[in-house]
C-alpha positions in Angstrom: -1.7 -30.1 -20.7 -3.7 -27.5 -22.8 -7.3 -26.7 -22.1 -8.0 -28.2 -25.9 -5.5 -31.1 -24.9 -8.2 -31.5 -22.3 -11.1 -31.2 -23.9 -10.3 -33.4 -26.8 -8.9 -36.7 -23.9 -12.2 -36.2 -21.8 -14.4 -36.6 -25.1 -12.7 -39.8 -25.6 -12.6 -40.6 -21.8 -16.2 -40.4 -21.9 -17.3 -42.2 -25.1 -14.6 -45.1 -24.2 -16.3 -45.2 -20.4 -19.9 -45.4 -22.2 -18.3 -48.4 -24.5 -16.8 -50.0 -21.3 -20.6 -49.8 -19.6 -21.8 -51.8 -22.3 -19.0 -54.2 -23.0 -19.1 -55.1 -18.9 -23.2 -55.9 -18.8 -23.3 -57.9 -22.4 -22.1 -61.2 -20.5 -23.4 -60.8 -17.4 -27.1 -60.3 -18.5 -26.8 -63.0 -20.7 -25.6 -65.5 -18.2 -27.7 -64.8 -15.4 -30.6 -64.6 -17.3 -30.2 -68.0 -19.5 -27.3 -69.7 -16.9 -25.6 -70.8 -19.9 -22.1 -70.7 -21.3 -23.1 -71.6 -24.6 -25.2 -68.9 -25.1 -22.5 -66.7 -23.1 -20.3 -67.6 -25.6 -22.4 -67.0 -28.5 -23.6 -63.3 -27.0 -19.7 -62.6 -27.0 -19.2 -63.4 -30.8 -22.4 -61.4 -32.0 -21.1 -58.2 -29.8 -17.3 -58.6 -31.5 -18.2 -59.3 -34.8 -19.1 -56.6 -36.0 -16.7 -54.6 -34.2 -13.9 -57.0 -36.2 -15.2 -57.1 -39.8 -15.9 -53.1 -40.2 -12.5 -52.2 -39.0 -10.9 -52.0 -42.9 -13.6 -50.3 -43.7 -13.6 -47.6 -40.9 -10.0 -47.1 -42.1 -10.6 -46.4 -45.4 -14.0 -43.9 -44.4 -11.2 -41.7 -42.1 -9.7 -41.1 -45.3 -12.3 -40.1 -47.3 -14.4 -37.9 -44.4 -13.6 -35.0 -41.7 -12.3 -37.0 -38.5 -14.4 -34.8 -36.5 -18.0 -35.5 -38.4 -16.9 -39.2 -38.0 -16.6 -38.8 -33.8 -19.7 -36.6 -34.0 -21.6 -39.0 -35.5 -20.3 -42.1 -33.7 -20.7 -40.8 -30.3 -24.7 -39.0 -31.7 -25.4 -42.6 -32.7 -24.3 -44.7 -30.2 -26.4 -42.7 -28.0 -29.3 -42.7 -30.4 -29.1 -46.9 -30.7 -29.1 -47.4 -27.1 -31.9 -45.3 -26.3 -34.2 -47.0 -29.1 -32.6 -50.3 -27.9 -34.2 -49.7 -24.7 -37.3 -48.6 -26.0 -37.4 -52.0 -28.1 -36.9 -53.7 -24.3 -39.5 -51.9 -23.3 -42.1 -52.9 -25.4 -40.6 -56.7 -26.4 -38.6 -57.9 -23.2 -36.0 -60.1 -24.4 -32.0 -60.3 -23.2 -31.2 -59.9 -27.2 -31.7 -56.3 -27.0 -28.5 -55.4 -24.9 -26.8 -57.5 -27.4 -28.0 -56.0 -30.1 -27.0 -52.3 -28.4 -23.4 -53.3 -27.6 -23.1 -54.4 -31.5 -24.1 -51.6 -33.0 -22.2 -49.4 -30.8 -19.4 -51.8 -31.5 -19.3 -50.7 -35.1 -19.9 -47.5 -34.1 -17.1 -47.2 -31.1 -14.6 -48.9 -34.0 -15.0 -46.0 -36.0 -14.5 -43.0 -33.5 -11.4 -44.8 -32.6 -10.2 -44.8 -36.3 -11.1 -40.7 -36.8 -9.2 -40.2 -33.5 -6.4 -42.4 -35.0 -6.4 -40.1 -37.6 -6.5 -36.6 -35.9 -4.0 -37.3 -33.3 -0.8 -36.5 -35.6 -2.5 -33.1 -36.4 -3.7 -32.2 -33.6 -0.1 -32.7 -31.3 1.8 -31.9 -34.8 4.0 -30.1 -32.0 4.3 -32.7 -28.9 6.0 -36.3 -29.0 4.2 -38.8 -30.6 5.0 -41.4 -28.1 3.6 -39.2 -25.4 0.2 -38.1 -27.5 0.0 -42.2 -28.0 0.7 -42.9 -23.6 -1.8 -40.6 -22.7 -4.5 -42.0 -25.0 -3.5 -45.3 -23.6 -3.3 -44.3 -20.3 -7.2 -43.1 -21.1 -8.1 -45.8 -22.4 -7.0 -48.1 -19.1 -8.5 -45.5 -17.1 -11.8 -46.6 -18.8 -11.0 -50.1 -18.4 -10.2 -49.4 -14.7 -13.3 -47.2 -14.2 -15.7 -48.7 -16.1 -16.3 -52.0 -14.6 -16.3 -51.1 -11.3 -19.1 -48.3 -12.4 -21.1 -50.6 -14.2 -21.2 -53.2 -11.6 -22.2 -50.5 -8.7 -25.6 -49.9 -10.9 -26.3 -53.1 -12.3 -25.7 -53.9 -7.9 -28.4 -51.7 -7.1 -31.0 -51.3 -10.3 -30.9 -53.4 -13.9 -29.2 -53.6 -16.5 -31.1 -50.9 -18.2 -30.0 -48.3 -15.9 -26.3 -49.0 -17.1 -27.5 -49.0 -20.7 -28.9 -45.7 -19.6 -25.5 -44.2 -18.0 -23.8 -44.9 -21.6 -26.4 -42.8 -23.1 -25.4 -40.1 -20.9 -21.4 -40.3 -21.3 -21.6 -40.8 -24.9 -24.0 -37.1 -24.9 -21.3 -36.0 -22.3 -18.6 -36.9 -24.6 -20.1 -35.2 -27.7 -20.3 -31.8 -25.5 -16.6 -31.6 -24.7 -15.7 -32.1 -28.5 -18.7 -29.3 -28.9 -16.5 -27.0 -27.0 -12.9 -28.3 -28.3 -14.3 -27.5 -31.6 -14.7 -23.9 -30.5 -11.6 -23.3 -29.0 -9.6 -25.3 -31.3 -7.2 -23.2 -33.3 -5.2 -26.3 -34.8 -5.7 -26.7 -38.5 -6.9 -30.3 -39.6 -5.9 -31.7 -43.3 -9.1 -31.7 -45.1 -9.4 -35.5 -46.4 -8.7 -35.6 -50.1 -11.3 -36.0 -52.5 -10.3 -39.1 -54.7 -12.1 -40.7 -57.2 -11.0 -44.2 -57.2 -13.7 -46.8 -56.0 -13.8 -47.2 -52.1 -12.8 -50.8 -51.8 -9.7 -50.2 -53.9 -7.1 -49.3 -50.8 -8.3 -52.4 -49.7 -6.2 -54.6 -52.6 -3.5 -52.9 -51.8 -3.7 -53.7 -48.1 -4.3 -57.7 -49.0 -1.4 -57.3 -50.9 0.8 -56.1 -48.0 -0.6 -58.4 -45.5 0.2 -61.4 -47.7 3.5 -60.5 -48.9 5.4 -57.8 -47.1 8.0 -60.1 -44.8 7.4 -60.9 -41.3 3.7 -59.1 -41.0 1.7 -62.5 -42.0 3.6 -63.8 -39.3 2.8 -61.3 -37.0 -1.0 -61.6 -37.7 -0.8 -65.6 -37.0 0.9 -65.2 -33.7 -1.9 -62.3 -32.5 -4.4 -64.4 -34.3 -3.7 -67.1 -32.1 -3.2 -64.6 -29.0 -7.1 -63.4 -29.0 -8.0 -66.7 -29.1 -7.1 -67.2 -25.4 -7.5 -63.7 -24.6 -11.2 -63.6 -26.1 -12.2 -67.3 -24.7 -11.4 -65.9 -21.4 -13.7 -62.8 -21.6 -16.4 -64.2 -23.0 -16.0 -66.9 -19.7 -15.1 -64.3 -17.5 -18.8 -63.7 -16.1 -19.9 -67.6 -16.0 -16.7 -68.5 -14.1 -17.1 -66.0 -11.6 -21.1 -66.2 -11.0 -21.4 -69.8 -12.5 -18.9 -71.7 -11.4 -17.3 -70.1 -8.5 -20.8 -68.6 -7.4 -20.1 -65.3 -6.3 -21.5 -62.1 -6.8 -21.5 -60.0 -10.0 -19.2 -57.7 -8.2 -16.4 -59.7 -8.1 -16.7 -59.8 -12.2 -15.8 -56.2 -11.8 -13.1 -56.8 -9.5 -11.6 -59.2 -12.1 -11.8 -56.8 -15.0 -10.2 -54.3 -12.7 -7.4 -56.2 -11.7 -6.5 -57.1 -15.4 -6.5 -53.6 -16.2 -4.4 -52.2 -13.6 -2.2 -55.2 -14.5 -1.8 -54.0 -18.2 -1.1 -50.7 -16.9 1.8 -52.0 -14.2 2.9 -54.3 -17.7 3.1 -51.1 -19.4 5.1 -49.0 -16.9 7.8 -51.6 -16.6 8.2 -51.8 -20.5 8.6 -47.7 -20.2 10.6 -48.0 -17.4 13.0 -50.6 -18.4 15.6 -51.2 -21.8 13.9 -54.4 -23.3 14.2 -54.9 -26.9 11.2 -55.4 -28.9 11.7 -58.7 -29.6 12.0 -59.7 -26.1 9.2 -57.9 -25.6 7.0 -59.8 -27.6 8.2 -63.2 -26.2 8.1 -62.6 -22.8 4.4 -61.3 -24.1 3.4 -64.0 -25.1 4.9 -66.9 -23.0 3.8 -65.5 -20.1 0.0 -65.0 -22.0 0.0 -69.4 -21.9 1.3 -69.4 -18.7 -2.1 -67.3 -17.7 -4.4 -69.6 -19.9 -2.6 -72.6 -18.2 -3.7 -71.4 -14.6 -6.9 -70.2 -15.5 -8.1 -73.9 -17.3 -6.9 -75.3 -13.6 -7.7 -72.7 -11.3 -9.6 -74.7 -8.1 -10.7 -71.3 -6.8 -11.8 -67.8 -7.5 -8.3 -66.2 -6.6 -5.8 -68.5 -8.8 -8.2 -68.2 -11.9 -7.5 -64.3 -11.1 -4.0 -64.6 -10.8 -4.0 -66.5 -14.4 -6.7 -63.8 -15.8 -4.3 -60.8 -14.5 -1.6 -63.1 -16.6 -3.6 -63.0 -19.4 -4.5 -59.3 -19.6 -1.5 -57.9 -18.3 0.9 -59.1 -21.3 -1.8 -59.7 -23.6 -1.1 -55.9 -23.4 3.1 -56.3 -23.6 2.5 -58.3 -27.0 0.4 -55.1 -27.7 2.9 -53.0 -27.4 5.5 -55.2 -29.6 3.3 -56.2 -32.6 2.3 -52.2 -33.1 5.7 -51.1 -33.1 7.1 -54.2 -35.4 4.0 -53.3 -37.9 4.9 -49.7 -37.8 8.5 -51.2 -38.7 7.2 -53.7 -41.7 4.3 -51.6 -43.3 5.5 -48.8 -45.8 4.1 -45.2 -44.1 2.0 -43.8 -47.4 0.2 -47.7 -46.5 -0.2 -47.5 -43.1 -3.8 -46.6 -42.5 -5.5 -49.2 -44.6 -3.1 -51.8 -44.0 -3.3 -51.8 -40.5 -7.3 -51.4 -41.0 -6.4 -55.2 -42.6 -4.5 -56.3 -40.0 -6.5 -55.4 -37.5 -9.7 -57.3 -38.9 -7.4 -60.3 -39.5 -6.2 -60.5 -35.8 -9.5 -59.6 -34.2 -11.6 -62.1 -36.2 -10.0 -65.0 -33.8 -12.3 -63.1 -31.1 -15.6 -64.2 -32.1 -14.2 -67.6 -33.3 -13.4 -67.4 -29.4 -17.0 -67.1 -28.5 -18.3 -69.3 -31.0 -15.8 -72.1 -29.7 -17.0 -71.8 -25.9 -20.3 -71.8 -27.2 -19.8 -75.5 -27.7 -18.8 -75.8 -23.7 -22.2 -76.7 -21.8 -21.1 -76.2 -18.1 -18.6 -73.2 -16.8 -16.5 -76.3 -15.8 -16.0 -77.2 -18.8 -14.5 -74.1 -20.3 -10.8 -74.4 -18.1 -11.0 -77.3 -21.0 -11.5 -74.6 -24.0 -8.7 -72.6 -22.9 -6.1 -75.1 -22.0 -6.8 -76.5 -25.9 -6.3 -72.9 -27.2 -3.7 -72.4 -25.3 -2.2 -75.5 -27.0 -2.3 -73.9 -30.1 -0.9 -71.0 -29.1 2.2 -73.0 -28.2 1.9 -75.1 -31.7 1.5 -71.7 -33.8 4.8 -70.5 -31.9 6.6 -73.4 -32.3 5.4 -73.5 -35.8 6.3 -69.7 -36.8 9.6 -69.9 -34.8 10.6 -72.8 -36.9 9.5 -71.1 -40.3 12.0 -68.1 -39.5 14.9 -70.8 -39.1 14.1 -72.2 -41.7 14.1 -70.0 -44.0 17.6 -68.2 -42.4 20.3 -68.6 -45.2 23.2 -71.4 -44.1 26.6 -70.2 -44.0 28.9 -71.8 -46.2 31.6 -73.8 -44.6 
């Protein structure tokens, strides 16, 4: 790898790890300082939210502005919003404001991802795609891996502020390697094209596919109804462990590790073996209700982590098939803003997922919540597999 290869994946290594720090302390503060899941619940969907609803709109902006002001801004302002976030504590102490920090970032963290979305086919113009897109991955777990276990080894031995504070410091770390990338890049980037037709117009176009194009309304039902498990169980995550099963926060981390090496051991096998996509995305996402059916019954600490390693682990193999089949469905010159679309569409199901174990009022009753979603998940399969048949053309005798 190149010393600008470098450069560029430790910028996003950083700013993902400072997002990580955040997403990990968000539940857990909340928890332990109200020892509710309803409010748990509730802290989750304010922190996705936002994340979810400015995702079209972060497509269309990496269009319209240099990919690199957009990262330098993003990772400048997440930085910026912690550190007054903090200064907010300081002066009116209240568990909202490490909500309110991991929100903003959110939006913020949503749209570095987009630019780098962006850049990455210029930047490797040279290099396999597939590779350019493993390695960011690969990052990306690394921070999943990483992050948790970093987090939890502060928040063990000072507050939560002190982990708010080591985000500040990666995100400022992160925008000094893309200081120096910039420097020493010698790659040309495509100066976005200066257009004149309104802003929200790509996004008609983009309804348009979503509604219409065959197969990719289907797709975003099945993942819609994916997240739902997949975000009922993070935002429970923390109460089940500390709540529930009364352990230390430490064993949260341990969780969130284990499902991350999980995806990552998911991912190797799909690299490593012949599966077709569609088997891909089956095995994805039976083997995701299996997981929510041994979490809602888990009498223990260590089965609700073997169904919560279920869950993340091919929660990440459905990944894998529903990028490549909308790649497959959605025409190229539409890509960007469509997936922008799809994307908002699929990730709205994880506040809903917050909101909904915001009506549990014990960590014992959320095995309930995610046995019932769950449930749907096996009625929207049922339902989408029998649509296809359906509408398959009968041969003629």
């Amino acid at each position: 790898m190149t010393l600008n290869a470098r450069l560029f994946f430790a910028s996003m290594f950083s700013a993902r790890l400072g997002d990580q720090f955040l997403l990990f302390i968000v539940p857990l503060v909340v928890y332990q300082t109200t020892q509710s899941v309803a409010l748990s619940g509730l802290a989750y969907a304010a922190e996705t939210l936002p994340r979810t609803l400015c995702f079209p709109f972060c497509g269309i902006l990496s269009d319209r502005v240099s990919p690199i002001r957009l990262i330098r801004i993003t990772q400048l302002g997440r930085a910026a919003i912690a550190c007054v976030g903090l200064v907010g504590f300081v002066l009116f102490p209240n568990p909202v404001w490490v909500v309110l920090i991991s929100a903003l970032c959110g939006v913020l963290a949503s749209q570095g991802f987009m630019a780098r979305e962006v850049m990455l086919p210029q930047i490797f113009s040279t290099a396999r795609f597939d590779r350019v897109q493993s390695l960011a991955q690969t990052v990306d777990q690394c921070c999943i891996i990483i992050g948790p276990l970093a987090a939890a080894t502060l928040f063990g031995f000072t507050n939560w502020q002190v982990v708010v504070g080591g985000a500040v410091v990666l995100f400022v770390l992160g925008e000094g390697a893309m200081m120096v990338w910039r420097r020493i890049n010698t790659v040309e980037l495509i100066e976005p094209e200066v257009t004149k037709t309104p802003f929200m117009a790509p996004l008609r176009v983009a309804f348009h596919h979503v509604m219409y194009l065959p197969g990719l309304k289907r797709l975003v039902i099945l993942t819609a109804a994916i997240n739902l498990v997949f975000g009922a169980t993070l935002a429970t995550s923390a109460a089940m462990v500390t709540g529930l099963f009364e352990l230390p926060g430490n064993y949260y981390a341990l969780l969130q590790t284990m499902g991350a090496l999980a995806t990552v051991s998911v991912l190797l096998i799909i690299a490593m073996t012949n599966l077709g996509i569609g088997r891909i995305g089956t095995i994805g996402y039976v083997m995701v209700i299996v997981g929510g059916i041994i979490t809602a019954f888990s009498p223990n600490y260590w089965v609700y982590a073997l169904g919560f390693v279920f869950i993340l682990g091919f929660d990440g193999m459905y990944a894998v098939y529903i990028r490549t089949a909308r790649q497959r469905i959605i025409p190229a010159r539409d890509l960007g803003k469509t997936t922008g679309v799809v994307i908002l569409f699929n990730s709205l199901s994880l506040p809903l997922s917050g909101l909904i174990v915001g009506l549990a009022a014990s960590p014992a009753q959320t095995g309930w919540v995610i046995l019932g979603l769950s449930a749907l998940m096996v009625v929207a399969g049922l339902a989408v597999t029998v649509g296809v048949w359906a509408r398959k053309p009968v041969a003629a005798a």
